[in-house]
PyMOL Python script that loads the backbone (N, CA, C, O; Angstrom):
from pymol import cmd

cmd.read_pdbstr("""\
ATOM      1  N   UNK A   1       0.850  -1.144   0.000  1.00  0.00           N
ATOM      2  CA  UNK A   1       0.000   0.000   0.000  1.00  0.00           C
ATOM      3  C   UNK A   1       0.912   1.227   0.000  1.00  0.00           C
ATOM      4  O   UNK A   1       1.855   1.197   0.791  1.00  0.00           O
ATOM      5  N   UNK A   2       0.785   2.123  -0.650  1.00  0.00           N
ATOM      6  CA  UNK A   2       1.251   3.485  -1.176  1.00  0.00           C
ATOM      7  C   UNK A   2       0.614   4.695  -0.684  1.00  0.00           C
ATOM      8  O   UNK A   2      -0.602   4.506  -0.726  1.00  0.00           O
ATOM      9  N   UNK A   3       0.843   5.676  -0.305  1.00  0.00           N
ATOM     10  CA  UNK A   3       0.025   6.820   0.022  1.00  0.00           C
ATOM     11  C   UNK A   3       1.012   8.295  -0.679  1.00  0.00           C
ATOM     12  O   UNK A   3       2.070   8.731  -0.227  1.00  0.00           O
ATOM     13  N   UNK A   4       0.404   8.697  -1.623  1.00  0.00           N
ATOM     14  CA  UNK A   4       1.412   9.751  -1.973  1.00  0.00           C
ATOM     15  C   UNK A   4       0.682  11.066  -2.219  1.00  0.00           C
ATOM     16  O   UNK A   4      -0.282  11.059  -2.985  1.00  0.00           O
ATOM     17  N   UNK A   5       1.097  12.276  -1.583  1.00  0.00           N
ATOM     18  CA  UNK A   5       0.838  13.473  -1.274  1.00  0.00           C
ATOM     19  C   UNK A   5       1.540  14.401  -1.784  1.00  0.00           C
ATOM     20  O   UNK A   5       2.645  14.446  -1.244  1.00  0.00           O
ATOM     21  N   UNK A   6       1.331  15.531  -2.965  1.00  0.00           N
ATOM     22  CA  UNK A   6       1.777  16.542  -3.418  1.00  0.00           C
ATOM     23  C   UNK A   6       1.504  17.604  -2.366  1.00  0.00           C
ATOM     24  O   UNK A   6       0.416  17.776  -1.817  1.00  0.00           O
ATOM     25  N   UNK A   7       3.054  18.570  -2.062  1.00  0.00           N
ATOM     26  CA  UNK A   7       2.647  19.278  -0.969  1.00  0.00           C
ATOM     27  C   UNK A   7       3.524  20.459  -1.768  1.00  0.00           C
ATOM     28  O   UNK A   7       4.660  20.323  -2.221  1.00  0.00           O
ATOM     29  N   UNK A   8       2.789  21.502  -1.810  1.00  0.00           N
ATOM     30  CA  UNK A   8       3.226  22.739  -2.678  1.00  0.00           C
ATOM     31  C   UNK A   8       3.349  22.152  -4.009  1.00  0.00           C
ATOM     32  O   UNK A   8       2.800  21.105  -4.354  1.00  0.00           O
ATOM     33  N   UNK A   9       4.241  23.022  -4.876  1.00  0.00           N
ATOM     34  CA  UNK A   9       4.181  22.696  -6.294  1.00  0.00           C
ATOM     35  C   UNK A   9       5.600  21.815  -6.755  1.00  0.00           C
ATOM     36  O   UNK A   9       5.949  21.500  -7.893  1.00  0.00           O
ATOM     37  N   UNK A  10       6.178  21.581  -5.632  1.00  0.00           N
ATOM     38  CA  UNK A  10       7.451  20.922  -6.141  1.00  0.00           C
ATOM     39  C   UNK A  10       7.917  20.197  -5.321  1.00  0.00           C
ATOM     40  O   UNK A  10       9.090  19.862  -5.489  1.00  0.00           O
ATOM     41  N   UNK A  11       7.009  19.567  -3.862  1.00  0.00           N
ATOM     42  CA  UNK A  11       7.302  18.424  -3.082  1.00  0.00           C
ATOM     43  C   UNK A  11       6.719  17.588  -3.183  1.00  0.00           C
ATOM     44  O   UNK A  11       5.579  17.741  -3.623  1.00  0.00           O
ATOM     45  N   UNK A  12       7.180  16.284  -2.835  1.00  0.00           N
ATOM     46  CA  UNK A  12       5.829  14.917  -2.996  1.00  0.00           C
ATOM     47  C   UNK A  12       6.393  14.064  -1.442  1.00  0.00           C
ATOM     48  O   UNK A  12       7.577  13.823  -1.207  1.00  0.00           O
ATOM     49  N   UNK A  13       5.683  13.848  -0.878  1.00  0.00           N
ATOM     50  CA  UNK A  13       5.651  12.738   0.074  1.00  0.00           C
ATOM     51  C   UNK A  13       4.893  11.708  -0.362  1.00  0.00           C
ATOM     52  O   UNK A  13       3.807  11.675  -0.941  1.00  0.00           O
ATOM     53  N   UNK A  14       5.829  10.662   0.101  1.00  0.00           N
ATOM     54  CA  UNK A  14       5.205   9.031  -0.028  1.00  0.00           C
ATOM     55  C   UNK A  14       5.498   7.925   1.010  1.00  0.00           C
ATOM     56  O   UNK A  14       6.469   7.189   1.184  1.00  0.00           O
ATOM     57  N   UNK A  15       4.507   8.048   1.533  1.00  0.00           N
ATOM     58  CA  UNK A  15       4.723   6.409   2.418  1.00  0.00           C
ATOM     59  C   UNK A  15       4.340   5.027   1.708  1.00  0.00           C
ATOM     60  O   UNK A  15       3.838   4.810   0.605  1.00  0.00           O
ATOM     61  N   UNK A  16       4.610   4.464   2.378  1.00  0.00           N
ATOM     62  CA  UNK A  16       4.318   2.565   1.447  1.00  0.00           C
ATOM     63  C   UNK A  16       4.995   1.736   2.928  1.00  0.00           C
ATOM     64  O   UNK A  16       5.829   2.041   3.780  1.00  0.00           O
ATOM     65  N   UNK A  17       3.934   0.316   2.605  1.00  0.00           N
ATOM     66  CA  UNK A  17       3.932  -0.396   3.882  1.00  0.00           C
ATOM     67  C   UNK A  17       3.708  -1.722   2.907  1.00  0.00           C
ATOM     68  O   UNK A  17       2.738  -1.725   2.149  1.00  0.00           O
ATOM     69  N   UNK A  18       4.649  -2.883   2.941  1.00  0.00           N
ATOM     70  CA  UNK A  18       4.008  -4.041   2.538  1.00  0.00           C
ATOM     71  C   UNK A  18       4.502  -5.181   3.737  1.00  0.00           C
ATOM     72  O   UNK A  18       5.485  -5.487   4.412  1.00  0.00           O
ATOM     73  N   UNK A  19       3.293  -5.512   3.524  1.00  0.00           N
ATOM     74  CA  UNK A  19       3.420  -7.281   4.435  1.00  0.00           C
ATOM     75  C   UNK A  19       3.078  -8.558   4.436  1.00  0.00           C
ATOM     76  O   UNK A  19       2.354  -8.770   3.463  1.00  0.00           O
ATOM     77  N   UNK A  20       3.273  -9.599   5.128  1.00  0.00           N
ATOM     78  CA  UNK A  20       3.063 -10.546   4.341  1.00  0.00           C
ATOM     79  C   UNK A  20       2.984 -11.629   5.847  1.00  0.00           C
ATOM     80  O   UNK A  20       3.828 -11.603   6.742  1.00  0.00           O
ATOM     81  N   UNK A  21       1.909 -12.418   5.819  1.00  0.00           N
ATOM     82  CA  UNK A  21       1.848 -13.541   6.859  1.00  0.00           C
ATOM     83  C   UNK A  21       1.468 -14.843   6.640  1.00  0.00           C
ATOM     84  O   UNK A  21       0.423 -14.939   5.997  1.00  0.00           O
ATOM     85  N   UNK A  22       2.070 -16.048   7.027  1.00  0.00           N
ATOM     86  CA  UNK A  22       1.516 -17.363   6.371  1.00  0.00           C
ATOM     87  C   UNK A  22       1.424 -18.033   7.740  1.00  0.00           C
ATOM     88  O   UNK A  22       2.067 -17.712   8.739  1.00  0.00           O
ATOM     89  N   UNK A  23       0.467 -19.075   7.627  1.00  0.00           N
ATOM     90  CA  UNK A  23       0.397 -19.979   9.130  1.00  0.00           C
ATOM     91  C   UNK A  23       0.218 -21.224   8.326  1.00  0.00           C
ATOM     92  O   UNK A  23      -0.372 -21.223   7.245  1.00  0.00           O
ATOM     93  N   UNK A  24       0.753 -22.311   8.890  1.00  0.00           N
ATOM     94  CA  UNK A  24       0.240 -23.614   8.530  1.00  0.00           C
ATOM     95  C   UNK A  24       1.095 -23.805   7.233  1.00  0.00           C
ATOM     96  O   UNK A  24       0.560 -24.806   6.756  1.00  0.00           O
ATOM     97  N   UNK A  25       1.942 -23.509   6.510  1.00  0.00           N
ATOM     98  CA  UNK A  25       2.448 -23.192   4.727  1.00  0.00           C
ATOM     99  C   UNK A  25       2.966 -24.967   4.701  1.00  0.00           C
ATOM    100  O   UNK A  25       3.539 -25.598   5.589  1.00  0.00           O
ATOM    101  N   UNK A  26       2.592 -25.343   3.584  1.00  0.00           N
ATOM    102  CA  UNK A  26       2.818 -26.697   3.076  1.00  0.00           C
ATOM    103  C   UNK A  26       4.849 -26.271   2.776  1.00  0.00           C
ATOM    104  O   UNK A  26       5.368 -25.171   2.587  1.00  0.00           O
ATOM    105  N   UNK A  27       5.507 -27.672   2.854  1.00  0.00           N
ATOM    106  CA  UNK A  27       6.969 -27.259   2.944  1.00  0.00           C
ATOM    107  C   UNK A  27       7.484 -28.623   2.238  1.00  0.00           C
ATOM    108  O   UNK A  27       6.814 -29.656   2.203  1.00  0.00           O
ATOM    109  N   UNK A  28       8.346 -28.521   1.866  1.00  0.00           N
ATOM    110  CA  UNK A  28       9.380 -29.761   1.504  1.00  0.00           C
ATOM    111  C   UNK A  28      10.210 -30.351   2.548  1.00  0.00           C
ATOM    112  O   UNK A  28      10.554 -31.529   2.453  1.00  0.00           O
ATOM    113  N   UNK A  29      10.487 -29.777   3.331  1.00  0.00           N
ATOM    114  CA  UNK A  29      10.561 -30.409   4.473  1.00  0.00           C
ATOM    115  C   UNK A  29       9.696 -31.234   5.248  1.00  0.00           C
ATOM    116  O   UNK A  29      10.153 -32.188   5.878  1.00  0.00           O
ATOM    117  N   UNK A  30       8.570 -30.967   5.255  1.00  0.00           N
ATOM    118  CA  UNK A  30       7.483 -31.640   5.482  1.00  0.00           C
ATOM    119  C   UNK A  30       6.166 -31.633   5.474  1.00  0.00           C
ATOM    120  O   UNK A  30       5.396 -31.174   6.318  1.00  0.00           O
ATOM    121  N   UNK A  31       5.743 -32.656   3.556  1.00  0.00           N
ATOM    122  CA  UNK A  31       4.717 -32.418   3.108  1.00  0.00           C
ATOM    123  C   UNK A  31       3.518 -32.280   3.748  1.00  0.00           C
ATOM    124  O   UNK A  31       3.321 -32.234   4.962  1.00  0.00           O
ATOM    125  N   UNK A  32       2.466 -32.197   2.556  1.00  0.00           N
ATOM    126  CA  UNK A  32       1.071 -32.206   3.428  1.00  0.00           C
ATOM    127  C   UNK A  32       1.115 -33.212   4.322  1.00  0.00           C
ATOM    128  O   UNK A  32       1.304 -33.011   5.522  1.00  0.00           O
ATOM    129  N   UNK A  33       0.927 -34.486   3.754  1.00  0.00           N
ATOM    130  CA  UNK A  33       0.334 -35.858   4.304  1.00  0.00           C
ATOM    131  C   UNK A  33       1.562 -36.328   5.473  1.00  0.00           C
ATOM    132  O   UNK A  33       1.408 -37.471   5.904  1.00  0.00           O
ATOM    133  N   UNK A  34       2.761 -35.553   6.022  1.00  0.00           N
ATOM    134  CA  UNK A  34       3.681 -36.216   6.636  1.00  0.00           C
ATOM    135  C   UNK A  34       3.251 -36.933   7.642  1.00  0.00           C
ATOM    136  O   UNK A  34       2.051 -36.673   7.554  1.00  0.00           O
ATOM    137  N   UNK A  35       3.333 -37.561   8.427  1.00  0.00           N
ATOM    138  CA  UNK A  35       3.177 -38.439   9.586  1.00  0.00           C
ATOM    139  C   UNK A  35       4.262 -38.220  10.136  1.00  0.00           C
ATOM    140  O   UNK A  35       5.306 -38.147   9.487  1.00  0.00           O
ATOM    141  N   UNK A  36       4.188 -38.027  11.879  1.00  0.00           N
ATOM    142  CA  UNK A  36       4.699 -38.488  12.379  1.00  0.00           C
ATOM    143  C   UNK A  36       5.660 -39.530  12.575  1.00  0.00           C
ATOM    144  O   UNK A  36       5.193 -40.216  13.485  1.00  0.00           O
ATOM    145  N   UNK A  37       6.823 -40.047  12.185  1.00  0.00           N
ATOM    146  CA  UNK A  37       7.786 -40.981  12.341  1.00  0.00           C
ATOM    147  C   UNK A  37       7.553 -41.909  13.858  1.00  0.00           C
ATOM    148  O   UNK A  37       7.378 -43.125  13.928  1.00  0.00           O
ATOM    149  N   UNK A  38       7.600 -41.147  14.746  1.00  0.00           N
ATOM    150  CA  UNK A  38       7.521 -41.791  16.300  1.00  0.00           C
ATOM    151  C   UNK A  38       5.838 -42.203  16.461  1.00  0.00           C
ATOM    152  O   UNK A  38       5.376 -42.509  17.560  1.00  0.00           O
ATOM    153  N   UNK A  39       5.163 -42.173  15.450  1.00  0.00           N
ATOM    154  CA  UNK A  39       3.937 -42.782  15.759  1.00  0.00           C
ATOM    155  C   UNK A  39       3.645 -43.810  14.849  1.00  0.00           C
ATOM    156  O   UNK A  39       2.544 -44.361  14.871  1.00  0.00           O
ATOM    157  N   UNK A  40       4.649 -44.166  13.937  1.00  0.00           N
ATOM    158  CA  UNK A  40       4.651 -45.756  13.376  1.00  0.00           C
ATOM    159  C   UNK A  40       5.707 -46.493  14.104  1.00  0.00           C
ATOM    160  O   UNK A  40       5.871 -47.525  13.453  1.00  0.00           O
ATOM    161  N   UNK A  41       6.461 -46.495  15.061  1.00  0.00           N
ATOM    162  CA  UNK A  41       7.303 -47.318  15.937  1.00  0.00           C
ATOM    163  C   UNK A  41       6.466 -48.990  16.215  1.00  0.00           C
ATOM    164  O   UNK A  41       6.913 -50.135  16.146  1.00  0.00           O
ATOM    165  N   UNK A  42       5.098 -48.450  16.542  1.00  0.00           N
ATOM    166  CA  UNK A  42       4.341 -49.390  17.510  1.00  0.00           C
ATOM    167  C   UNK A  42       4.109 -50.498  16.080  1.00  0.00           C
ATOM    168  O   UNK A  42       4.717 -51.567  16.034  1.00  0.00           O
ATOM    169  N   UNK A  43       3.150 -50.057  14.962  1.00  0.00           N
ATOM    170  CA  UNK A  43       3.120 -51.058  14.216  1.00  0.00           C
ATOM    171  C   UNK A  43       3.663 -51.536  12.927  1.00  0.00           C
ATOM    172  O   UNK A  43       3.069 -52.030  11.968  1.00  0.00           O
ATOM    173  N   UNK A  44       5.299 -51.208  13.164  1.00  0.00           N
ATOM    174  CA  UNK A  44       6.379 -51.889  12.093  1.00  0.00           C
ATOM    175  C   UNK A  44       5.838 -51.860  10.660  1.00  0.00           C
ATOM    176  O   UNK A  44       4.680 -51.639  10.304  1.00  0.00           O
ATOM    177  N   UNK A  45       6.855 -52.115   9.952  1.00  0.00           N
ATOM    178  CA  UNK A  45       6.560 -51.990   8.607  1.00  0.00           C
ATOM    179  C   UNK A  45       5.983 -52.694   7.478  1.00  0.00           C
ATOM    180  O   UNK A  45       5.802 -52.333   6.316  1.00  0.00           O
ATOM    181  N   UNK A  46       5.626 -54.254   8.343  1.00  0.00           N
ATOM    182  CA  UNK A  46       4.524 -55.262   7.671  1.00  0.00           C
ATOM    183  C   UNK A  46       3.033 -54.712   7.586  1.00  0.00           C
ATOM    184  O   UNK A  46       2.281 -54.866   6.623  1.00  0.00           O
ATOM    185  N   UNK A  47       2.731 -54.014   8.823  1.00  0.00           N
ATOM    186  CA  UNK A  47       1.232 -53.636   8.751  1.00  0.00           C
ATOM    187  C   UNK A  47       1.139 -52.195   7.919  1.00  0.00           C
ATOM    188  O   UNK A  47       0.016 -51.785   7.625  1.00  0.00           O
ATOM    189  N   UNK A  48       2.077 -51.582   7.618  1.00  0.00           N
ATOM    190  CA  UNK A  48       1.551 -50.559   7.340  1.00  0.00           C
ATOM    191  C   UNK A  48       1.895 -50.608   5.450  1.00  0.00           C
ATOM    192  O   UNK A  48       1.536 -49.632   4.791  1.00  0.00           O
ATOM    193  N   UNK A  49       2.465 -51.583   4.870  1.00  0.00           N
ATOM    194  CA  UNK A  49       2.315 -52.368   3.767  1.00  0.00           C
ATOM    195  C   UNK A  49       1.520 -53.241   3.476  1.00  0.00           C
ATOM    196  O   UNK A  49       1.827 -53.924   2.499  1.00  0.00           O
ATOM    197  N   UNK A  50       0.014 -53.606   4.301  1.00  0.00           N
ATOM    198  CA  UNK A  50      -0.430 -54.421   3.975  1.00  0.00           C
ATOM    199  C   UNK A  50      -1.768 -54.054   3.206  1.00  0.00           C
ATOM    200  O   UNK A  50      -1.758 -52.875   2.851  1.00  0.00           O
ATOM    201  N   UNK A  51      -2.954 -54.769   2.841  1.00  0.00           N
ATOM    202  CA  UNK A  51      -3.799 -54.544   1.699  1.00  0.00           C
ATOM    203  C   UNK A  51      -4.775 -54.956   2.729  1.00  0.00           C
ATOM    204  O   UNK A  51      -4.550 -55.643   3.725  1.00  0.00           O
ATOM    205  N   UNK A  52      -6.238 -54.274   2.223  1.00  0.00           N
ATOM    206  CA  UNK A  52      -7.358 -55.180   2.872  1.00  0.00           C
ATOM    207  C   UNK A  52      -7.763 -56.492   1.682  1.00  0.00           C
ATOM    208  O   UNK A  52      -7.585 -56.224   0.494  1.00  0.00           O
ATOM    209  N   UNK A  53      -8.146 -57.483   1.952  1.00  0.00           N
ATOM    210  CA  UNK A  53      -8.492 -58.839   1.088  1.00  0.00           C
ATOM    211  C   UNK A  53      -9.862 -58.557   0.681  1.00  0.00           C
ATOM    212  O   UNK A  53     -10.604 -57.666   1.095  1.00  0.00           O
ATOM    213  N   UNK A  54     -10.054 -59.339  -0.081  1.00  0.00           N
ATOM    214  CA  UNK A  54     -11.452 -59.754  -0.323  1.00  0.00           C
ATOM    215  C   UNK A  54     -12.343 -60.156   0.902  1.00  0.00           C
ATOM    216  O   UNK A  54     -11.751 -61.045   1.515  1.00  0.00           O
ATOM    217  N   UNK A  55     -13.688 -59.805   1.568  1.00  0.00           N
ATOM    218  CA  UNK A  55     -14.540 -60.470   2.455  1.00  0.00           C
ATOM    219  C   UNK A  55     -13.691 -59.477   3.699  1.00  0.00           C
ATOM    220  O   UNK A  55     -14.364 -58.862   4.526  1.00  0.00           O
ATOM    221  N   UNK A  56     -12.079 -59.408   3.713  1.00  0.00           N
ATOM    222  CA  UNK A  56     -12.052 -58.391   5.031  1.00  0.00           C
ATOM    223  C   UNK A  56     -12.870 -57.412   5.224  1.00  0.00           C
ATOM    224  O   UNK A  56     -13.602 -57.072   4.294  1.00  0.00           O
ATOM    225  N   UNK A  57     -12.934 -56.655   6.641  1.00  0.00           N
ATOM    226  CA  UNK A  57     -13.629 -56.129   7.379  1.00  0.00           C
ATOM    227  C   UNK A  57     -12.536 -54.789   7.870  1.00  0.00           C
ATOM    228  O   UNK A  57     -12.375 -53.612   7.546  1.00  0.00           O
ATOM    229  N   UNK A  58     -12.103 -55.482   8.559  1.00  0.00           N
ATOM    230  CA  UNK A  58     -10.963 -54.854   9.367  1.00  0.00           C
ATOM    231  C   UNK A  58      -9.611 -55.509   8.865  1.00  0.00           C
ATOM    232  O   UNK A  58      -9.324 -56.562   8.294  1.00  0.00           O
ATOM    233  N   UNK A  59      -8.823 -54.273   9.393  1.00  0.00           N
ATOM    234  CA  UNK A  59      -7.457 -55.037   9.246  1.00  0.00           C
ATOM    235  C   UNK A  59      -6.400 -54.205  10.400  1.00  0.00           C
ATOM    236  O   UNK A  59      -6.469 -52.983  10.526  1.00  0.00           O
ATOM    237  N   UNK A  60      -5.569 -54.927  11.091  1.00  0.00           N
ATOM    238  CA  UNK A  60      -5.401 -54.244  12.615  1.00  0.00           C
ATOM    239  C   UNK A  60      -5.999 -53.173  13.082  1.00  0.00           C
ATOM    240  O   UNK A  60      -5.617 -52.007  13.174  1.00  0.00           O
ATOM    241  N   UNK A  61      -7.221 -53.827  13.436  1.00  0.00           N
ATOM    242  CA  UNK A  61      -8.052 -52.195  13.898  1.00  0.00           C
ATOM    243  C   UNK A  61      -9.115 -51.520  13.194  1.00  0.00           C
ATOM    244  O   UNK A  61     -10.142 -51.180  13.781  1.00  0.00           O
ATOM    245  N   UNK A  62      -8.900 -51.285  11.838  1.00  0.00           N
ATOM    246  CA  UNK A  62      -8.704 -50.091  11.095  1.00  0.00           C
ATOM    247  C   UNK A  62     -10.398 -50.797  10.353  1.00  0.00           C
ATOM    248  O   UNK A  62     -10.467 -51.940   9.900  1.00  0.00           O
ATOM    249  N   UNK A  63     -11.380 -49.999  10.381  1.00  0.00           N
ATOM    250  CA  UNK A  63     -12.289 -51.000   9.392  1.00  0.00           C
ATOM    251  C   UNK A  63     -12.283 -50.085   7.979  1.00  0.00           C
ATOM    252  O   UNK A  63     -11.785 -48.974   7.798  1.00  0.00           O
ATOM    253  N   UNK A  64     -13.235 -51.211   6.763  1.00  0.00           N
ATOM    254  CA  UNK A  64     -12.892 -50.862   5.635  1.00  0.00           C
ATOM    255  C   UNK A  64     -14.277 -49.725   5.293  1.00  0.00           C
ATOM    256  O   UNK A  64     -15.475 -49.930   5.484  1.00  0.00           O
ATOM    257  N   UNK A  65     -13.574 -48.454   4.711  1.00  0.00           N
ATOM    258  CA  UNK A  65     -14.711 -47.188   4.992  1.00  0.00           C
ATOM    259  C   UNK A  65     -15.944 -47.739   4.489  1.00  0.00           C
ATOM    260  O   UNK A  65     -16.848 -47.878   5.313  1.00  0.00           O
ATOM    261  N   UNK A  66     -16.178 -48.116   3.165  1.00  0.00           N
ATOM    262  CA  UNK A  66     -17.588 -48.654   2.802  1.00  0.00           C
ATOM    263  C   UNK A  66     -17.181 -49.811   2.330  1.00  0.00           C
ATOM    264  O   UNK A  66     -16.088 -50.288   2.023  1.00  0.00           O
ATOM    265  N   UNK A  67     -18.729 -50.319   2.330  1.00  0.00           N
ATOM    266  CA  UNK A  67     -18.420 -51.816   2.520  1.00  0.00           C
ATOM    267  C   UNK A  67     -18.992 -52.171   0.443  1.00  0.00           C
ATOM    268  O   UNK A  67     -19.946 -51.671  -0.154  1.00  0.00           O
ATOM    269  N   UNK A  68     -18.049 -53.068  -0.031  1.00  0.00           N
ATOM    270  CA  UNK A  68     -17.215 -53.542  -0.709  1.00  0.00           C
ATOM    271  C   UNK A  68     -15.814 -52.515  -1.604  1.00  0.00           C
ATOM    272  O   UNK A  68     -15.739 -52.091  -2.757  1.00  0.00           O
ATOM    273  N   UNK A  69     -14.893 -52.424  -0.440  1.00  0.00           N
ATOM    274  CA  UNK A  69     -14.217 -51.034  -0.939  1.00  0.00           C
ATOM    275  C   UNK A  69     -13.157 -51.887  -1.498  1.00  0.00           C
ATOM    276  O   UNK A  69     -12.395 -51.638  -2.432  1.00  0.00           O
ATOM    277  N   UNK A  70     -13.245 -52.942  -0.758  1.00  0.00           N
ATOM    278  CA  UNK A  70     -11.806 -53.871  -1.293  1.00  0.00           C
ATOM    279  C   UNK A  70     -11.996 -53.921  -2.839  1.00  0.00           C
ATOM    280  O   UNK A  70     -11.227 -53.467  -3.686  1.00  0.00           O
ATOM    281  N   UNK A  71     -13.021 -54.479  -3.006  1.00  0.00           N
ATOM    282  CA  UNK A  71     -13.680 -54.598  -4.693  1.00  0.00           C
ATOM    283  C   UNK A  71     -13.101 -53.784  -5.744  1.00  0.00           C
ATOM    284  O   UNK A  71     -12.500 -54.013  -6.794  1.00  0.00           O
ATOM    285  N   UNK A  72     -13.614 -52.406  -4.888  1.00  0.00           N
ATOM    286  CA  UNK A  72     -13.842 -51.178  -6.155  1.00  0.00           C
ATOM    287  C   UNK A  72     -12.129 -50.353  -5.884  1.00  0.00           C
ATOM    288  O   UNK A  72     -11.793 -49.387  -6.569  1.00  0.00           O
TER     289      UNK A  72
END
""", "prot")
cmd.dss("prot")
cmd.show_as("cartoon", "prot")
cmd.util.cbc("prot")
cmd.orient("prot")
């Protein structure tokens, strides 16, 4: 923002102010979807590679959002 003021016939004043604020900013350091590291400790790296099957329901815990999702 700019504010500029002619004062007599041969002065000009000008102020200017810019700014800028971000909260939350997506980073390469650490994307949207990052997870936590210290909160996959507990269930190792078999479960969190695994698939739901055909007829599953659940799979450690976790149920399947609608039901025939395995399918589609």
């Amino acid at each position: 923002m700019t504010v500029e003021r002619k004062i007599g016939s041969s002065s000009l004043v000008s102020v200017a102010w810019v700014g800028n604020k971000g909260t939350h900013l997506p980073s390469a350091m650490q994307p949207l979807n990052y997870l936590n590291p210290s909160l996959l400790t507990s269930m190792g790296s078999a479960e969190l590679n695994s698939v739901f099957q055909p007829g599953q329901t659940t799979l450690y815990g976790v149920s399947a959002p609608y039901s025939n999702w395995v399918s589609t």
